[in-house]
C-alpha positions in Angstrom: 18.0 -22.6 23.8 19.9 -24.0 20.8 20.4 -22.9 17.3 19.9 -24.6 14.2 20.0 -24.5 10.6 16.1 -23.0 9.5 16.3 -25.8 6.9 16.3 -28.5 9.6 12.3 -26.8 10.4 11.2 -25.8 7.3 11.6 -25.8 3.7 11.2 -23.2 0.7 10.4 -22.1 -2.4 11.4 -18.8 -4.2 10.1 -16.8 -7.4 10.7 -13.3 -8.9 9.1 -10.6 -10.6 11.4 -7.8 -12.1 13.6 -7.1 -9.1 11.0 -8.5 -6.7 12.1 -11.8 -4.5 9.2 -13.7 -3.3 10.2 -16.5 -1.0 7.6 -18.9 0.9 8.0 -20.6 4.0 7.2 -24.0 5.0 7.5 -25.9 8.5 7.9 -29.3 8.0 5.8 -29.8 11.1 2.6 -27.8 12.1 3.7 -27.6 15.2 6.8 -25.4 14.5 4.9 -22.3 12.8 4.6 -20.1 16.1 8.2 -20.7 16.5 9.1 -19.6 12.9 7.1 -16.7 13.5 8.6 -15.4 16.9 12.3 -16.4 14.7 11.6 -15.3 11.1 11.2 -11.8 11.4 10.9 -9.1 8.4 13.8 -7.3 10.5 16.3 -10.5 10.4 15.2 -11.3 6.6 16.2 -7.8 5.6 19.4 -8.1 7.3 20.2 -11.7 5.5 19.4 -10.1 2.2 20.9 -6.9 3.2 24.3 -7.4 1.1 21.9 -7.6 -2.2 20.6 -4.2 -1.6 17.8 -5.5 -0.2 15.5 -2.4 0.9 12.3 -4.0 2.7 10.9 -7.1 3.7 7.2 -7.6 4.2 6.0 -10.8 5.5 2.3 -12.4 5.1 1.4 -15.0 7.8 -0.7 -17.7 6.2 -1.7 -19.1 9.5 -4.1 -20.9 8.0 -2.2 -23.0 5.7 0.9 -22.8 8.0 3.4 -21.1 6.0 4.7 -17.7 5.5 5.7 -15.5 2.6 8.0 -13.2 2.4 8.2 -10.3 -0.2 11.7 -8.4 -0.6 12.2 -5.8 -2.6 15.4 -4.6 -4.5 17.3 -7.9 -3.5 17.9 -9.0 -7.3 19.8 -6.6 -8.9 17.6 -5.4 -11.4 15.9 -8.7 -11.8 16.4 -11.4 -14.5 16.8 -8.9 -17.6 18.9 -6.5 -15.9 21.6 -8.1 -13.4 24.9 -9.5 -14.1 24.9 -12.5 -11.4 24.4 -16.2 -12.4 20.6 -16.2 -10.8 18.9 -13.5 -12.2 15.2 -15.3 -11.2 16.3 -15.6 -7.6 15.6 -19.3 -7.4 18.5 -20.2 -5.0 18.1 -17.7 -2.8 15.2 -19.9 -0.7 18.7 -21.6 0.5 20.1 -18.6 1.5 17.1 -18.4 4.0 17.1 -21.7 4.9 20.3 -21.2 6.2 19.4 -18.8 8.7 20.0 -20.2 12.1 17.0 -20.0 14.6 16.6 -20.2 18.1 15.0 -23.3 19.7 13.1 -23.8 23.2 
């Protein structure tokens, strides 16, 4: 096995709702969603966001059109009207996800 960036399978997108992170998942090939979803967990989400005060990670498998999404909750520091940091909306953080490294083979 061999890790690699999670950006080098997949790409994402990220949106917010009050101090709600909403991030979705997107192989670039078909063919790599079972291995995003042995990889991706909710467990090693939570622990990527963990340093944001992240307190719980559900994720929605959307088989169907092969992508994921992943809610997390309490990651933006009160959210857009309420935190201090340069992102308030979140939008970035898809790339701290993407930089996740995941296990190949």
């Amino acid at each position: 096995m061999s890790a690699v960036p999670l950006h080098r399978l997949a790409h994402a997108r990220a949106g917010d709702k009050g101090n709600r992170l909403n991030l979705s998942l997107i192989p670039h090939h078909r063919e790599d969603w079972p291995l995003l979803a042995r990889e991706v967990t909710e467990a090693k989400v939570l622990a990527l966001f963990a340093h944001r005060g992240a307190t719980s990670v559900r994720r929605y498998d959307l088989e169907g059109l092969g992508a994921f999404n992943f809610v997390i909750e309490d990651v933006l520091q009160g959210g857009v009207n309420g935190a201090l940091n340069l992102d308030g909306h979140g939008k970035s953080l898809s790339f701290l996800l993407l930089g996740m490294p995941v296990e190949r083979g």
